[in-house]
FIKOL-254543 format. One record per residue (C-alpha): residue number from 1; x, y, z. Coordinates in nm, 2 decimals. Example, Ala and Ser with C-alpha at 12.3 -4.5 7.8 and 13.67 -1.06 7.14 Angstrom:
2
(1; (1.23; -0.45; 0.78)),
(2; (1.37; -0.11; 0.71)),
END
This chain:
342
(1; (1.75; -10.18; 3.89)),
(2; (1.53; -10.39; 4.11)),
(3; (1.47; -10.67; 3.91)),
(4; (1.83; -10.70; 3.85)),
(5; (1.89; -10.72; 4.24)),
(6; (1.61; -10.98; 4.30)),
(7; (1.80; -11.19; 4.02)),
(8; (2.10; -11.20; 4.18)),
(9; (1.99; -11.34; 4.55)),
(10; (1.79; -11.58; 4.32)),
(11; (2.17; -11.73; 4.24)),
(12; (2.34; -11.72; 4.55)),
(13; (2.01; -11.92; 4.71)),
(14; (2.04; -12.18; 4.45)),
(15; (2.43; -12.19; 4.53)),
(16; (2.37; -12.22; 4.87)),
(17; (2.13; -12.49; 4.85)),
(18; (2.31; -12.66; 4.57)),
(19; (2.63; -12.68; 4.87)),
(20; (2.38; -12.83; 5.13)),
(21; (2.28; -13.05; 4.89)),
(22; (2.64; -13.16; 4.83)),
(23; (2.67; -13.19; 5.21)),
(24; (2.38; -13.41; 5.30)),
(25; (2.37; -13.65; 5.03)),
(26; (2.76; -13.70; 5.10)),
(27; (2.89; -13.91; 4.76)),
(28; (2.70; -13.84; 4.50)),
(29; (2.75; -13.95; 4.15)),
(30; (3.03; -13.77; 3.98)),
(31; (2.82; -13.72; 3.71)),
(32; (2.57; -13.54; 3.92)),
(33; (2.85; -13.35; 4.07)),
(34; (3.01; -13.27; 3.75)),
(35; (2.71; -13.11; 3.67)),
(36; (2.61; -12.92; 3.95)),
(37; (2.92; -12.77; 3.95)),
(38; (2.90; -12.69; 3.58)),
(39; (2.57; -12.50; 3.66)),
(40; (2.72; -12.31; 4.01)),
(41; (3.01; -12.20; 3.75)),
(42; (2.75; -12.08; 3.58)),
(43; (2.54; -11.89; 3.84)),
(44; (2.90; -11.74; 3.94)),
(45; (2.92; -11.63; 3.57)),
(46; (2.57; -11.48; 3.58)),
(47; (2.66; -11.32; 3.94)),
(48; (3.03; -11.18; 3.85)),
(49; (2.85; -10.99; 3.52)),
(50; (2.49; -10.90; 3.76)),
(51; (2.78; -10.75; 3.99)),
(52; (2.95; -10.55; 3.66)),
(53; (2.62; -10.44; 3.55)),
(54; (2.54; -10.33; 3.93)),
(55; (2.81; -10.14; 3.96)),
(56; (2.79; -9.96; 3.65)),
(57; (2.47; -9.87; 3.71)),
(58; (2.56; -9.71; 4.01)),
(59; (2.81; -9.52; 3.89)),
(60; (2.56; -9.41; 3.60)),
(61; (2.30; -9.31; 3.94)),
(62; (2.56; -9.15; 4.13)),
(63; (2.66; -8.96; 3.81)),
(64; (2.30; -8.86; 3.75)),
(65; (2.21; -8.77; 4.08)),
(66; (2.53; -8.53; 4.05)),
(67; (2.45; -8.40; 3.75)),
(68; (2.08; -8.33; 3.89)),
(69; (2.22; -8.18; 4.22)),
(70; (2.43; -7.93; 4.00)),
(71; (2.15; -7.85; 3.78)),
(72; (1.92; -7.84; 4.10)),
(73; (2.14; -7.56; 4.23)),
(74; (2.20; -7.39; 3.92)),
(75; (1.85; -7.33; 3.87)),
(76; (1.78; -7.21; 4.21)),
(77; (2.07; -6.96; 4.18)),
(78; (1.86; -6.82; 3.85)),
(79; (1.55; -6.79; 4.03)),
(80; (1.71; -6.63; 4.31)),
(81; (1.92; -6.41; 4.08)),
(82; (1.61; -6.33; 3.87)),
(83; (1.39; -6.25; 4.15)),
(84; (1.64; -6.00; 4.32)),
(85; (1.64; -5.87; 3.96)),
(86; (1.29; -5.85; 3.99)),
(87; (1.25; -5.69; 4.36)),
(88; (1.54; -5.45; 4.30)),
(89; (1.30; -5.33; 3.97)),
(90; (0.97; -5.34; 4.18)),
(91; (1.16; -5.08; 4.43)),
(92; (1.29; -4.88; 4.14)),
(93; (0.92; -4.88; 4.05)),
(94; (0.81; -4.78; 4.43)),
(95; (1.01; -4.55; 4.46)),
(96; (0.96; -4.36; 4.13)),
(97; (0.59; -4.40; 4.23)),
(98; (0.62; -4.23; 4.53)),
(99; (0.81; -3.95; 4.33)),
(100; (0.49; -3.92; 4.13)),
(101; (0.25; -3.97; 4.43)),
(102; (0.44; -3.65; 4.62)),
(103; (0.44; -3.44; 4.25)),
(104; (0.03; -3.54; 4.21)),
(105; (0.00; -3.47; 4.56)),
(106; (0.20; -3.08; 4.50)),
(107; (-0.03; -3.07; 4.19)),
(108; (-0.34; -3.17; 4.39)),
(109; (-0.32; -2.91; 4.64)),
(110; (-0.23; -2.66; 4.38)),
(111; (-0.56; -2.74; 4.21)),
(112; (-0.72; -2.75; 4.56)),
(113; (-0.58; -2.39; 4.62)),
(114; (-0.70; -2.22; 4.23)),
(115; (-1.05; -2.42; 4.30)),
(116; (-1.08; -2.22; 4.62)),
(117; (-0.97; -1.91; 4.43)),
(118; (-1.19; -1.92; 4.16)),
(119; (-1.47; -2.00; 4.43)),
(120; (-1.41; -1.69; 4.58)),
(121; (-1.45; -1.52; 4.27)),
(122; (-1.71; -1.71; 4.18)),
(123; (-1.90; -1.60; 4.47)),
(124; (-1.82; -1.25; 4.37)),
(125; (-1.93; -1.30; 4.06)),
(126; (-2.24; -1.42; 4.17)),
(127; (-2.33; -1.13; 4.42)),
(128; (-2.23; -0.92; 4.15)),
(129; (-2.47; -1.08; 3.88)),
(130; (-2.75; -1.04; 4.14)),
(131; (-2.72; -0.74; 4.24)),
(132; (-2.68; -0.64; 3.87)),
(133; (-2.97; -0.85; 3.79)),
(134; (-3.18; -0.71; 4.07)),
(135; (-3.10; -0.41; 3.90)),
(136; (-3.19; -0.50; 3.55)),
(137; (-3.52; -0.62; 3.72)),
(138; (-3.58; -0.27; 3.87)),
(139; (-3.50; -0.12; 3.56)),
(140; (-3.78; -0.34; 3.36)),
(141; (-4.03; -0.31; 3.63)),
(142; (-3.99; 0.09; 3.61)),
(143; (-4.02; 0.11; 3.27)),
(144; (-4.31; -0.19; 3.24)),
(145; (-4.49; 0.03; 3.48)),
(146; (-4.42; 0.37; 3.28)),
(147; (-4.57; 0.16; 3.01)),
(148; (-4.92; 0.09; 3.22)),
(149; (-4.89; 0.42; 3.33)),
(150; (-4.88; 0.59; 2.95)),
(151; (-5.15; 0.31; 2.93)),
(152; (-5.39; 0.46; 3.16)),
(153; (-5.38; 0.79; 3.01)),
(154; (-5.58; 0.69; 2.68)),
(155; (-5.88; 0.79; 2.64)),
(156; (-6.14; 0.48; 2.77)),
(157; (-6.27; 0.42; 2.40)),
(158; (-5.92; 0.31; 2.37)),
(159; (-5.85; 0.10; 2.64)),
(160; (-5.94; -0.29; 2.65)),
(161; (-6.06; -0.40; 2.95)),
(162; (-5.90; -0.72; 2.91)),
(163; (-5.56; -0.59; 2.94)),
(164; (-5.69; -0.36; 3.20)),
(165; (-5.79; -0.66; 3.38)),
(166; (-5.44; -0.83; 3.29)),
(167; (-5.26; -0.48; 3.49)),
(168; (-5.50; -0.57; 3.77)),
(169; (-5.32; -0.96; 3.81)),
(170; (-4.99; -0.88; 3.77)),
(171; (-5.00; -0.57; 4.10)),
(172; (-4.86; -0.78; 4.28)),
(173; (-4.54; -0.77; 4.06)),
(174; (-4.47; -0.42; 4.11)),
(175; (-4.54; -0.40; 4.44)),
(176; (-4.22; -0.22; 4.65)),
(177; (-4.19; -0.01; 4.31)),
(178; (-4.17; 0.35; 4.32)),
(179; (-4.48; 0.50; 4.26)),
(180; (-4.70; 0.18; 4.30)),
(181; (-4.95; 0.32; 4.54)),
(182; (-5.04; 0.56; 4.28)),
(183; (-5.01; 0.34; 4.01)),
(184; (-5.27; 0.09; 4.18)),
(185; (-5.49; 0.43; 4.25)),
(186; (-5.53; 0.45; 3.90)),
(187; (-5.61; 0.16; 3.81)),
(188; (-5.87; 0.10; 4.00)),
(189; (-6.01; 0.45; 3.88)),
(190; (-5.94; 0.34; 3.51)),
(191; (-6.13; 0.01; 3.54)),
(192; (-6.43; 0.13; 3.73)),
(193; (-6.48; 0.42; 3.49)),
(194; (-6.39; 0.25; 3.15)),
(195; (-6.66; -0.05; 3.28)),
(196; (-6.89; 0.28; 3.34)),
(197; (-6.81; 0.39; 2.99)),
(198; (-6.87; 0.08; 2.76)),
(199; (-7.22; 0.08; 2.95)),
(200; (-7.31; 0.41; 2.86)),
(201; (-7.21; 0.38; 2.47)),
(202; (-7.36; 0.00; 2.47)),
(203; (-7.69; 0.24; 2.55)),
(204; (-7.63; 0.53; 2.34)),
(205; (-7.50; 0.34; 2.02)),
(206; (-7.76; -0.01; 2.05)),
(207; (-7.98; 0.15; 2.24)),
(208; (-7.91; -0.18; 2.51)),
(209; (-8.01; -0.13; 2.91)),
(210; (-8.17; 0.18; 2.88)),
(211; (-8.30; 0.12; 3.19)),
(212; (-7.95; 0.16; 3.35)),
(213; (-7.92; 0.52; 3.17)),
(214; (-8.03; 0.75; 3.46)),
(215; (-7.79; 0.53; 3.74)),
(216; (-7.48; 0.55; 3.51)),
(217; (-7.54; 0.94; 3.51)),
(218; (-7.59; 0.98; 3.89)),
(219; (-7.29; 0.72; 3.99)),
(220; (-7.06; 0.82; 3.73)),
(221; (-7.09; 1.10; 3.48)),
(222; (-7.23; 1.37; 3.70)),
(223; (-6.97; 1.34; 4.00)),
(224; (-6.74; 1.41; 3.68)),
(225; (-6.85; 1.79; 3.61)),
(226; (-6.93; 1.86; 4.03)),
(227; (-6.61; 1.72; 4.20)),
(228; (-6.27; 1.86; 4.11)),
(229; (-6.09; 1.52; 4.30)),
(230; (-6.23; 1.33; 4.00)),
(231; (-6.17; 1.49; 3.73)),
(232; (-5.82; 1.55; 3.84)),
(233; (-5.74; 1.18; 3.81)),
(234; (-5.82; 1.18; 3.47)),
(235; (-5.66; 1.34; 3.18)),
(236; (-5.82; 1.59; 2.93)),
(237; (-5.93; 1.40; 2.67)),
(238; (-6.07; 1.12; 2.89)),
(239; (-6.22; 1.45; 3.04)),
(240; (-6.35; 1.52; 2.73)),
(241; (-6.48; 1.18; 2.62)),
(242; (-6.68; 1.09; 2.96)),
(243; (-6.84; 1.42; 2.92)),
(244; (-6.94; 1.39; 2.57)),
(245; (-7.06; 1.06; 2.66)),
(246; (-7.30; 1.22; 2.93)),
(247; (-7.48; 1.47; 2.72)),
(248; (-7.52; 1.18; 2.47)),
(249; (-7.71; 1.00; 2.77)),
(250; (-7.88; 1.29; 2.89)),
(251; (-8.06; 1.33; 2.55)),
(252; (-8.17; 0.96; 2.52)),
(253; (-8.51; 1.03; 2.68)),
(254; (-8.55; 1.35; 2.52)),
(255; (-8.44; 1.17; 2.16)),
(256; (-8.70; 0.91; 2.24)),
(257; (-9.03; 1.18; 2.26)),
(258; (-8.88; 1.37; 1.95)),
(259; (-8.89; 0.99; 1.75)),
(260; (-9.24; 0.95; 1.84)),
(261; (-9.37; 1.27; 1.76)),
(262; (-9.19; 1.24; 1.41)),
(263; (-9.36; 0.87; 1.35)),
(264; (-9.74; 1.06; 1.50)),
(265; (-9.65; 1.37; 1.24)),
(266; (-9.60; 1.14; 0.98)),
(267; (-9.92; 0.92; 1.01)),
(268; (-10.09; 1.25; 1.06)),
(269; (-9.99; 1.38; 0.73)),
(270; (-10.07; 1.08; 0.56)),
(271; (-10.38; 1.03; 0.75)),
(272; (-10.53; 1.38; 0.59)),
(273; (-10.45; 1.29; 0.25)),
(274; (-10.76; 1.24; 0.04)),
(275; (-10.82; 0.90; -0.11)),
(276; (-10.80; 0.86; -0.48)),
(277; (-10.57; 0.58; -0.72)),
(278; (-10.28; 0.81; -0.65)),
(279; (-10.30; 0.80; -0.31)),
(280; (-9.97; 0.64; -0.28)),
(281; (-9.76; 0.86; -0.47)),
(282; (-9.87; 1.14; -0.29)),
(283; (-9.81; 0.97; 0.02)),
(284; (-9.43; 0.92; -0.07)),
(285; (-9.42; 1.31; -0.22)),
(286; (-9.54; 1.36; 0.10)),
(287; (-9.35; 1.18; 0.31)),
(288; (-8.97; 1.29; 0.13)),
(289; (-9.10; 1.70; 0.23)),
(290; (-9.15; 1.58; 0.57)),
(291; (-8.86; 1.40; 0.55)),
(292; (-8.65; 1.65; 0.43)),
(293; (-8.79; 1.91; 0.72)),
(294; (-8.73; 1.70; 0.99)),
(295; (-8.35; 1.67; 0.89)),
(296; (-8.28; 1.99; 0.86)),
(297; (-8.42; 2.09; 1.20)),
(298; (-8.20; 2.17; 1.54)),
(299; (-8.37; 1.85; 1.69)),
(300; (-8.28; 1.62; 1.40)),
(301; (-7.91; 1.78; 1.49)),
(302; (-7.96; 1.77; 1.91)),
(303; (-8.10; 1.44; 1.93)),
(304; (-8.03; 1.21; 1.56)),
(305; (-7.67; 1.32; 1.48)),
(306; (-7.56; 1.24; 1.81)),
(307; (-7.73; 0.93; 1.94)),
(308; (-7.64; 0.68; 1.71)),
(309; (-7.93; 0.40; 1.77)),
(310; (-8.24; 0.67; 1.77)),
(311; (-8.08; 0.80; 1.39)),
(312; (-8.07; 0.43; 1.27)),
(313; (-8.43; 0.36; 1.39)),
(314; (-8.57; 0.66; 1.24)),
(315; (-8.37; 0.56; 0.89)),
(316; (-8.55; 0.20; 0.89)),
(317; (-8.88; 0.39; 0.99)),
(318; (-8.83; 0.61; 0.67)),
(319; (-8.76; 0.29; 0.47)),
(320; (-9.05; 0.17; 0.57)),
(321; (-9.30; 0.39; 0.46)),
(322; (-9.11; 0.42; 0.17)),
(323; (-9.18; 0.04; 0.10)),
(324; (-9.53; 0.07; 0.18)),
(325; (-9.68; 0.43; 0.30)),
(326; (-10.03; 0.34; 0.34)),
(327; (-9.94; 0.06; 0.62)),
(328; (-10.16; 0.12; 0.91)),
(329; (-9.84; 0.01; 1.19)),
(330; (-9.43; -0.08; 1.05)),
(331; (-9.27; -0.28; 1.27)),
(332; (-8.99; 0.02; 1.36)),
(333; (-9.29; 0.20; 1.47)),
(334; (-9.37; -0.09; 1.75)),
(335; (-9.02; -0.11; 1.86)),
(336; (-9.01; 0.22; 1.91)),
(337; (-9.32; 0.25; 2.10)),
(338; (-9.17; -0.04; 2.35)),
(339; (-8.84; 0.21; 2.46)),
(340; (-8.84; 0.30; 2.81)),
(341; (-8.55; 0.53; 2.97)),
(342; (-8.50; 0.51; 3.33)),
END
C-alpha cells in the first residue's frame, strides 16, 4: 500500500517538471514534444490505473476493518456472555457452599455437644474404674497379707528367710491395711526367732558355733518356757519346735562328756587285753560288745538319738577302730577332744 503511493507522486513530479520543462525551453523540437507527451500519456495511464488499484484497495481495507470491528465485537459479546455464565455458576457454587458450611457447622456443634457428653461419662467412668480399682487393690492387699499371715504361722524349719526377708521390703505396701500393725509385729517376731532357730540346729545338727550355744539359750529359748507374752505370739507347733530345739541344745555339753567317756572306755578295754597274734580280733570281739552296750543305754537314747552331729561322730569313731583297733589315737578321737560348749 505504501509503495504504491510513493509510485504515484513519483509520476505527477515527472509531469510537473516535464510542463516546466515545456515552459522554459519555449519551442522545442516537435519531435521532442511529441515524445514527451507520448510519455506524460503514459504516466496519466500509470496514474489513472495507480488511482483504480488505490481505490480498490481501500474499499478491500475499509471492508476488512469492518469485517474485524464486527468480529472484534462479536467476540467480546462471548467473553462477556461466557464470563456472566461463569460468575452466575461461581455464585451457584457460593452459595451451595455456604449451604454446606451452615449443615458442617450444625454437624460440628452436634459432634462438639456428644464429645462433651461422652466426656462427662468418661469422667464417670473413670472415677468409677478408680474407685473399683482402688477396691480390687484393697481386695489383693487383704488377701496378699492373709497369705503372709498363713505364712508366719509355719513352723520356723519351714520358713525361708529369704522370703521372710522379701515380707520385710515390701511393709511399706500394706501400710494403711487393716491389721498391719500386727502384721509388722509378727514379722519382726518371726525373723528374729527363725534367725535364732537356724543357729541353734546349724549347732545341734553340724555341731557349728558351739560357742554361741549357751547365748542362744539365754536370749532366745529360755524367755520361751518363762514368759507367757512370747509364747503367745507363736503358734503351737512353732511352740513345740523351738522347745524341742532347746532340750536338743541343753544336752550338747552333756552329749559331749558322755562321747569322751565312751572313746576313754573303749581304749580302756582294749588297753587290758593281753597281747598275743590274735590280739586284733579280740580287740574287734571286743569292741562290737561294747558297742552294742553303749547303744542300748538311756544315754546313747538322751544324748546320740537326738543330737545329730555327736551320733555321726561317734559312728566314724566306731569305724575307726573297726579299720584299725590297735591305733594308739583316730583322728575322730582328736576332733572330739578339740569341742568346746560355751
Amino acid at each position: 500500500m505504501g509503495s504504491m503511493r510513493i509510485k504515484v507522486y513519483h509520476l505527477l513530479f515527472l509531469l510537473l517538471l516535464s510542463s516546466f520543462a515545456i515552459s522554459a525551453k519555449g519551442r522545442e523540437s516537435e519531435k521532442t514534444n511529441q515524445k514527451l507527451q507520448t510519455e506524460i500519456e503514459a504516466l496519466r495511464a500509470d496514474a489513472d490505473s495507480l488511482q483504480v488499484q488505490l481505490m480498490e484497495w481501500t474499499t478491500k481495507v475499509s471492508a476488512s476493518a469492518k469485517q474485524l470491528e464486527v468480529l472484534t465485537r462479536s467476540v467480546t459479546m462471548m467473553d462477556v456472555r461466557m464470563l456472566r455464565e461463569t460468575v452466575e455458576s461461581l455464585e451457584q457454587k457460593h452459595l451451595s457452599m455456604e449451604d454446606s458450611v451452615q449443615a458442617l457447622d450444625a454437624q460440628i456443634r452436634k459432634a462438639e455437644g456428644n464429645v462433651q457428653a461422652l466426656e462427662g461419662k468418661l469422667k464417670g467412668m473413670k472415677v468409677y474404674s478408680d474407685t473399683l480399682n482402688k477396691e480390687q487393690k484393697q481386695r489383693q492387699m487383704q488377701e496378699l497379707l492373709a497369705q503372709n499371715n498363713d505364712y508366719l504361722n509355719l513352723r520356723f524349719s519351714k520358713m525361708s528367710m529369704e522370703r521372710l526377708k522379701a515380707m520385710k521390703d515390701s511393709l511399706h505396701e500394706f501400710a494403711g491395711q487393716k491389721g498391719f500393725d500386727l502384721y509388722k509385729e509378727r514379722l519382726a517376731f518371726a525373723i528374729n526367732y527363725k534367725r535364732a532357730r537356724d543357729k541353734a540346729w546349724a549347732c545341734v545338727v553340724r555341731g557349728e558355733d558351739l560357742d554361741s550355744v549357751g547365748r542362744l539359750r539365754l536370749d532366745y529359748f529360755m524367755p520361751l518356757r518363762e514368759s507367757v507374752g512370747l509364747r503367745g505370739k507363736m503358734t503351737q507347733e512353732q511352740f513345740i519346735e523351738m522347745d524341742s530345739l532347746n532340750v536338743k541344745l541343753s544336752r550338747i555339753a552333756g552329749g559331749i562328756r558322755n562321747l569322751r567317756g565312751i572313746v576313754e572306755t573303749a581304749k580302756e578295754k582294749i588297753a587290758k587285753l593281753p597281747e598275743s597274734e590274735s590280739k586284733g580280733k579280740e580287740c574287734l570281739e571286743e569292741i562290737s560288745k561294747y558297742r552294742n552296750k553303749v547303744e542300748e543305754s538311756a544315754e546313747y537314747q538322751r544324748y546320740f538319738e537326738i543330737i545329730p552331729f555327736l551320733k555321726d561322730l561317734l559312728e566314724k569313731y566306731w569305724k575307726e577302730l573297726e579299720k584299725d583297733p590297735l591305733k594308739v589315737r583316730t583322728e575322730t578321737e582328736e576332733k572330739i577332744d578339740k569341742l568346746v560348749v560355751a
